[in-house]
C-alpha angles and dihedrals in degrees: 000000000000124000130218132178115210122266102293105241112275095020093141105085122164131199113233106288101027088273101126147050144229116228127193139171115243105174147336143206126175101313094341119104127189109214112203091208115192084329089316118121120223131178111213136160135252104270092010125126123240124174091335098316131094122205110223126187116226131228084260092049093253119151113237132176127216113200093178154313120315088024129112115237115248134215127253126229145138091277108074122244115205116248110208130214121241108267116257122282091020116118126244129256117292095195141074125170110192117193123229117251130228077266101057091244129125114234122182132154132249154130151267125211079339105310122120110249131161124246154201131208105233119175085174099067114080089210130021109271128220125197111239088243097051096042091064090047085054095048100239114161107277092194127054125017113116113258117249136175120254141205130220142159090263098049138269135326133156121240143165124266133235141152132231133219098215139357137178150190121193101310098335123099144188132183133222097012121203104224140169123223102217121179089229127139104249137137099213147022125269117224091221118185094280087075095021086063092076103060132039124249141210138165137210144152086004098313144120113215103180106176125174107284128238124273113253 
């Protein structure tokens, strides 16, 4: 069972302007990790993406987050470290590497129009593809949409279809998504094509680096 410790006092600490974040670790078992966010607790996996920064494990064992490119990865502890926004005017990251679970699949957080889900890399799916459940907690559209059938890694179903102003996952981002409401019993959402076109993928030593593709 995975431990966690309460936010340590004072763990929220901004950077001036409100542009930054505090981290700290709040507990740990095998490759789980509790992040204690701005006060907030998270469970994440080792090498898995949540709002822009991936936890890593060093050769020593210890925990370290990485918040971006250019930047040097910081320790994690139960005193909070800031994590500080991009300056203004800086893009964002182009990059994301996903490791690989003990089930092979790739897991990173996001959002869509701008609510936290859980998600799964899946090259199989033509669309994304968007549990019935979680599709009424994000406010999609229940009524309307043609029904189409719909392919995945794990077979066919039908669904209904919808679009979606905006999704992410970690940094990355894609506009007007093509998706695909299915009643199937899954905890989280599957990046299907529709948003995977977008980027370009490549995998290696049991991981998933999508960076913004070339323009053509």
């Amino acid at each position: 069972m995975l431990s966690a410790q309460p936010a340590p006092s004072g763990a929220r600490v901004l950077s001036s302007g409100g542009d930054g974040a505090s981290v700290a670790l709040g507990g740990s078992m095998g490759e789980q990790v509790v992040l204690i966010i701005d006060g907030r607790t998270r469970v994440v996996r080792v090498g898995e993406a949540v709002d822009g920064m991936v936890v890593r494990r060093a050769p020593g064992g210890a925990l370290l987050l990485e918040t971006g490119p250019g930047r040097a990865p910081q320790r994690l502890g139960s005193t909070p470290v800031r994590v500080g926004s991009p300056a203004r005017g800086m893009p964002m990251p182009e990059r994301l590497v996903l490791q690989a679970g003990g089930d092979r699949l790739y897991r990173g957080e996001g959002e869509i129009n701008g609510r936290a889900i859980s998600g799964v890399v899946d090259t199989g799916a033509s669309v994304m593809v968007v549990p019935a459940a979680q599709a009424r907690r994000l406010g999609l559209p229940e009524q309307g949409g043609r029904e189409v059938d719909v392919q995945t890694a794990a077979g066919r179903s039908v669904g209904r279809r919808v679009r979606i102003d905006r999704v992410r996952l970690g940094p990355l981002e894609a506009r007007d998504v093509d998706a695909v409401v299915i009643d199937v019993d899954l905890p989280y959402v599957l990046y299907g094509n529709s948003f995977l076109q977008d980027f370009h993928l490549q995998w290696g030593q049991g991981r998933l680096t999508l960076s913004v593709a070339p323009p053509p």
